[in-house]
N, C-alpha and C positions, 0 to 999 in steps of 0.2 A: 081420340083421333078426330080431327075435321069434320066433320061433315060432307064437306066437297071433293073428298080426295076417297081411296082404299089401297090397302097398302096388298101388292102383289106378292104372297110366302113365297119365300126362299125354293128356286129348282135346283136340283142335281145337273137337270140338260135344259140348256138355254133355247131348246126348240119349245119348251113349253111355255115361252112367253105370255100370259093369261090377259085374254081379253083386247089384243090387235084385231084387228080388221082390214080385211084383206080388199084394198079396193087399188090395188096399179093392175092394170092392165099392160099387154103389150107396148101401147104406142107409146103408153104412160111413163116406159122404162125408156122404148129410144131416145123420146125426148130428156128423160132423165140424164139420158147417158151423156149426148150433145152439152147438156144448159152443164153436166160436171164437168165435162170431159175439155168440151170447145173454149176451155177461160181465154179470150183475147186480150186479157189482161197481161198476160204472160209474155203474147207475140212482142212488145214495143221492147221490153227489156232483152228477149233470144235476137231478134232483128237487129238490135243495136252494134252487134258485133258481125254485121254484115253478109256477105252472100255465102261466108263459109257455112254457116248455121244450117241452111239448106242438106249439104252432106248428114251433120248430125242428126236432122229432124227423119233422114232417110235409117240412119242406122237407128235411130231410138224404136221408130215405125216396126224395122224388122228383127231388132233385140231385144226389144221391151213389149212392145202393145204388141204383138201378137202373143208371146207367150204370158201376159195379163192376161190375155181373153179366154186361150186354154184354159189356164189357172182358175179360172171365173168357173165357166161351166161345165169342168171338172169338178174340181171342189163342190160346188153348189148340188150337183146331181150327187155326191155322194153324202153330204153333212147340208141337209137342207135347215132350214129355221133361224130364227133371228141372231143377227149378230156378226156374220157373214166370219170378216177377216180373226173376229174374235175366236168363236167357233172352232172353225177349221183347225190354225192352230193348239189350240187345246185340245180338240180332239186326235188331231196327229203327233202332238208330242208334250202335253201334259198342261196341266193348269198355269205354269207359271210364265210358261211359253204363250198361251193364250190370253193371259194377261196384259202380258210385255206387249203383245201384237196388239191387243184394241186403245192400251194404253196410248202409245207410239202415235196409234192413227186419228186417238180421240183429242190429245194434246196437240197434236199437228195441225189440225184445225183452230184452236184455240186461236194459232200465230193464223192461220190461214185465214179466216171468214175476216180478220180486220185488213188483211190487205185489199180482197175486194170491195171492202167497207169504202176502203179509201180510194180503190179503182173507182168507182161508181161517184166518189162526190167529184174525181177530177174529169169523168165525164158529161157527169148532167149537168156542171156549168155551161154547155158548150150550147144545152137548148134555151139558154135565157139569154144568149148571143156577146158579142167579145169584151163589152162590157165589166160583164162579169166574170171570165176567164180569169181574173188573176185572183182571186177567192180559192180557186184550188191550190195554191200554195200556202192560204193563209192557216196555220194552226189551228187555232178558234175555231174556224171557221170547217177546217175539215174534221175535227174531230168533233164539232158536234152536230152537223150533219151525217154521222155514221155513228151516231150514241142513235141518232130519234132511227133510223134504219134498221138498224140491230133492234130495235123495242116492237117496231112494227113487225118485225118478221119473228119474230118469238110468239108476238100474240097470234097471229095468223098459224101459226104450226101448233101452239096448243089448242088449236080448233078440231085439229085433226090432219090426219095424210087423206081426207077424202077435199080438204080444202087448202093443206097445204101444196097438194099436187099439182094443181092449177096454177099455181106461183111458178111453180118445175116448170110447168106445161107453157106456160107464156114466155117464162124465160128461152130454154128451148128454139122455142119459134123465133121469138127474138134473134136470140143466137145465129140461128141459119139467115134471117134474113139482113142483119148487118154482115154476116161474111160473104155473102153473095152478094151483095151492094158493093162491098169492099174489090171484090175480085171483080165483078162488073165491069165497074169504073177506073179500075187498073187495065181490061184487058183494051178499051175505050182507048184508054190514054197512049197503049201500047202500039194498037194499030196507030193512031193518030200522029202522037210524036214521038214513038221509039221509046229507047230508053238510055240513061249514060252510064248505066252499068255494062260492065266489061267481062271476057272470060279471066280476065285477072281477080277480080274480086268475088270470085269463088276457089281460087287457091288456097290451099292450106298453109297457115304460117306457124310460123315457132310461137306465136306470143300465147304462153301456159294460159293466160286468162279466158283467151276463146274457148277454151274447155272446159270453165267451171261453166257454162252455158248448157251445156251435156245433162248436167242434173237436174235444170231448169224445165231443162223440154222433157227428162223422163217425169218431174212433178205433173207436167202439164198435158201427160198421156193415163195418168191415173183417173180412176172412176169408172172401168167397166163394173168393180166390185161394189160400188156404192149401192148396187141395189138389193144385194144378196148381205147388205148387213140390215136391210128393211127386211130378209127374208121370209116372216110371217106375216106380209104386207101385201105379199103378191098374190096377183088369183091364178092357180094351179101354174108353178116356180118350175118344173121340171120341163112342160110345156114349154114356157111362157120365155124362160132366159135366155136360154142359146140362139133364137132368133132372134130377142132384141139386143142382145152381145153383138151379133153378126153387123145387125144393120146401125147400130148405132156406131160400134166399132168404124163402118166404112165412111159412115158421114163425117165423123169426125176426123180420121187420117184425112180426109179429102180436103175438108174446110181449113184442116190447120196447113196445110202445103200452099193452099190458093193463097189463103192471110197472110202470111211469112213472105212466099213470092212477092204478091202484091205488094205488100210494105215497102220488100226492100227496093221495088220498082219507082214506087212512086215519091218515097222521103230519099235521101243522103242521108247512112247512119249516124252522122255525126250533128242530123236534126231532130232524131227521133226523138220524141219525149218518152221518160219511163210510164207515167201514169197518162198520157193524151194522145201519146202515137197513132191509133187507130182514128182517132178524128181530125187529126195532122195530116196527115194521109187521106185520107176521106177530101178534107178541106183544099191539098192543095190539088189533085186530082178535079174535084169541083169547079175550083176556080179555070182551071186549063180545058175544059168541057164546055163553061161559061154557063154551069149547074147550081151556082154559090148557095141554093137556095135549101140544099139538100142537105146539107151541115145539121143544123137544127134538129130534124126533125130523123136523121140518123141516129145522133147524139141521145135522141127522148127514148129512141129503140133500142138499143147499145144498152141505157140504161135500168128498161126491164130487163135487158137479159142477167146483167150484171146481179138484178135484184134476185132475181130467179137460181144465177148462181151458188149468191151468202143462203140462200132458203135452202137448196139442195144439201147443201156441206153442214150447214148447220143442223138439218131435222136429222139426217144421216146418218153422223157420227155425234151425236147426241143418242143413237140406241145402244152407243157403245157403255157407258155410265150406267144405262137402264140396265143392262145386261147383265153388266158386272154383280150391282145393286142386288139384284137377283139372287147371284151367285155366292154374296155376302163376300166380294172381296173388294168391295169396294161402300162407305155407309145406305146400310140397307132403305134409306128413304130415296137414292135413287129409284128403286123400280116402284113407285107410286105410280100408280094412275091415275088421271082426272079421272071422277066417275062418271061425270057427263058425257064427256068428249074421248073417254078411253085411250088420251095420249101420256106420255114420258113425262109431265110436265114440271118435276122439278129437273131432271136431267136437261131438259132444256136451258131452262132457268140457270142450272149451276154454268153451263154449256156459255151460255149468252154472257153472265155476270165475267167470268175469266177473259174471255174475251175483250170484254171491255178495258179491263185491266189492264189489260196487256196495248190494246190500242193505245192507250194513254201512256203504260210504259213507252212504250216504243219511241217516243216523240224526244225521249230525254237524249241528249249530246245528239240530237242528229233532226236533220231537217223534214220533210214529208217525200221526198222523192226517199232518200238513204233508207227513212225509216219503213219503207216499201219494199226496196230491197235486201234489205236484214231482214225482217221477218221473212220474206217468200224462201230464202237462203235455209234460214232454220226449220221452216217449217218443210223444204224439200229432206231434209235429217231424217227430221218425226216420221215423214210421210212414209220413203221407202223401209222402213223400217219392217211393218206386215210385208210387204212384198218378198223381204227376205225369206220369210215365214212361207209365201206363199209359194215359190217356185220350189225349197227346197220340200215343202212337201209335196208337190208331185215327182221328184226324185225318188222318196221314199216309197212315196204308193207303186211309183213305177218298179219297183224290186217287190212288190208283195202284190197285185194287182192279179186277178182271176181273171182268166177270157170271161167279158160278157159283165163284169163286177164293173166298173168303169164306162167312161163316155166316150173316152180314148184310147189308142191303143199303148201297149209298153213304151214301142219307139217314140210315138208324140211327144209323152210324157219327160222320156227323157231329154232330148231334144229341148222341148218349150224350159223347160226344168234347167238346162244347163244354160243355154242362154240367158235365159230371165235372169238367174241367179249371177251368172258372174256381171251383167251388164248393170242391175241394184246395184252390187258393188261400188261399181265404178261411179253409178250417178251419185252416188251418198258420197264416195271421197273426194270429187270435182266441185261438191256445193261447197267446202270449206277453203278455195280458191276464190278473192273477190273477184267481182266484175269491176267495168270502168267506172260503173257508178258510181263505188265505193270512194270516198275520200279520204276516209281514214283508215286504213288496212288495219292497223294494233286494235280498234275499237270493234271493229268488225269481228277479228278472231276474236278478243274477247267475248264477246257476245255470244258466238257460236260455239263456240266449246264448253263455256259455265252453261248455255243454257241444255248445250245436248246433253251433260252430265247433269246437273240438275234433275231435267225430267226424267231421265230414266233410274236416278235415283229415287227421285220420289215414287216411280212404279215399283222397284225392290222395298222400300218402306212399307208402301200400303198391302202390300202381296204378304207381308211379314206382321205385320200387325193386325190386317183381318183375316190373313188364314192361320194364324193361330186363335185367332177365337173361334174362329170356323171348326176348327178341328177340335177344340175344347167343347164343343157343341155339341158335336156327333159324338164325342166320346161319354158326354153327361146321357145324349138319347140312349145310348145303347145300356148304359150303366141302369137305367128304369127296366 
């Protein structure tokens, strides 16, 4: 074995993660929550389909994030310890199911971290001024500016969560204060010269495709749970979650209503850019102010948040592989630890290498706007995937639930429980509807159906091939 590394035996319960360190604090988690939660990366694409989005981003608000956050600090107060959405289901309805759920969340990321990859290069053009703006379309040029980003931020997370949190923690701030810049200078613009949007352009129409947008915004409400799969990470969880659930929860509904408003206030969606909107908007806001100056140096903000975002998603659901690794259902050199730095560090490493992969993939038959949109598409699949998992397990508990066993009451449960779950539903079957971006619809489902099948194949594979050695294992122990 290495020297530099020790390999973590095999647990029965994934709370006994060996040799985490538990250094987030409270604020550590708000911001957490925010730099997951607040992707403005998201807004230009939901915006693009105009002031109807607004209704949806209301019902997401009240049939998705709120019964997430239940879900969070429920679950969490009853199945504490690493691994979060892994966990839970496993422990509510058996190994394979807990598989399927971190698998789902841990692949979904794979598509996920290279779209902010590629969020972030079509914003940080915007601080070396317009020059160089048209580099964010260049191929070359975006894909290897988010190869050295993904490298950077793997090194920094095999440091540690006492050093990658600070990446969280910048990002974060960042986060709130490009959207309150945003909102700012939209309400500036508003008082100033109105706006020429109308109560028409928040009517609802017949065109199906404003509703694959639904899945978009429930992607882009996910992340109360991101911290409760670090959950051997937190200083005293029981404490510590349900107030940063609370508060992070409300900042981020808040920011995303201002952002989306804002947007649709100050571009025509039929200017928005998918990957540049938020600085399009920024920009031409600016200009109407007579602020031009503030472009730039938005743009440099924007893009530590952006950075702080791929860092959150990637250390995150990177403890999902560790987990597994653990559990031996997935190859046992996932749960290595550095010995130095006491992190996941080939789970990362496996984490980061797919990604890139796939970044690359991505670029084939389709240009850098499409291939932004296809991935966030597949990866909203992958994503609500646990969430399924998660609402129907507070259904369950809610029929077996002890006065006093629980954080919430029967009826909560059921409630947040029925909601959540039928409204998953719906955001997974509305992502398989393109948007306008899309140019080639046949390329698109293709992509989205081989790849949903695909992954969740490969989850029934590897569940099948290392839990029968698993199980040849315990049967060889017990035979001694």
């Amino acid at each position: 074995m290495p020297n530099d590394v020790i390999m973590a035996p095999p647990a029965p319960n994934t709370q006994e993660a060996p040799h985490l360190r538990r250094v987030l604090g409270q604020w550590d988690l708000v911001l957490l929550f925010v730099v997951a939660i607040v992707n403005l990366n998201v807004v230009p694409t939901i915006a693009a389909n105009g002031g109807v989005t607004v209704w949806l981003w209301t019902l997401a608000l009240l049939l998705f994030f709120w019964p997430q956050g239940i879900a969070v600090i429920e679950l969490a107060h009853r199945y504490p310890g690493e691994g979060g959405v892994y966990l839970w289901a496993k422990r509510v309805f058996g190994d394979f199911h807990g598989f399927l759920s971190g698998w789902c969340y841990w692949t979904n990321n794979i598509f996920y971290v290279p779209t902010v990859l590629l969020y972030f290069v079509g914003i940080s053009v915007y601080v070396a001024g317009p020059r160089a703006r048209a580099l964010a379309d260049n191929t070359w040029f975006a894909l290897g500016a988010s190869m050295v980003l993904l490298v950077l931020l793997v090194a920094l997370n095999v440091r540690g969560m006492g050093v990658g949190k600070w990446i969280n923690n910048l990002g974060g701030i960042g986060t709130a204060i490009t959207a309150v810049t945003l909102i700012g200078l939209g309400l500036v613009v508003l008082f100033r010269f109105g706006t020429s949007m109308t109560a028409a352009d928040f009517r609802v129409t017949g065109d199906v495709r404003l509703i694959g947008s639904f899945g978009v915004i429930c992607f882009g409400l996910v992340g109360l749970e991101l911290a409760s799969v670090m959950g051997d990470e937190i200083q005293d969880p029981r404490r510590t979650l349900p107030g940063a659930v609370g508060w992070g929860g409300l900042l981020s509904g808040i920011l995303y209503i201002g952002a989306t408003l804002t947007l649709l206030l100050a571009v025509s969606k039929q200017d928005i850019g998918v990957l540049q909107g938020v600085v399009q908007a920024v920009g031409h806001m600016a200009e109407q102010v007579r602020v031009p100056w503030i472009v730039s140096p938005f743009a440099f903000v924007l893009s530590i948040s952006i950075a702080g975002i791929a860092s959150a998603w990637l250390a995150g659901s990177a403890r999902i592989p560790f987990v597994a690794g653990l559990d031996s259902y997935l190859p046992e050199g996932l749960g290595r630890l550095h010995k130095k730095y006491a992190t996941p560090y080939v789970a990362l490493i496996v984490h980061a290498t797919f990604s890139a992969l796939f970044l690359g993939m991505s670029f084939v038959g389709a240009g850098v706007k499409e291939a932004f949109v296809t991935m966030l598409d597949l990866a909203v699949v992958l994503q609500l995937v646990p969430f399924l998992y998660m609402h129907a397990a507070l259904l369950k508990l809610a029929g077996q639930t002890v006065p006093g066993e629980g954080h919430y009451s029967k009826a909560t449960l059921l409630l947040a429980g029925s909601c959540g779950l039928v409204t998953t539903i719906l955001g997974m079957g509305v992502a398989f509807i393109p948007s306008h971006q899309i140019e080639s619809i046949r390329l698109f489902e293709i992509k989205m159906f081989t790849g949903t099948i695909f992954f969740i194949g490969l989850a029934w594979f590897f569940f099948f091939v290392y839990g029968r050695r698993k199980a040849a294992r315990k049967l060889a122990a017990a035979a001694l």
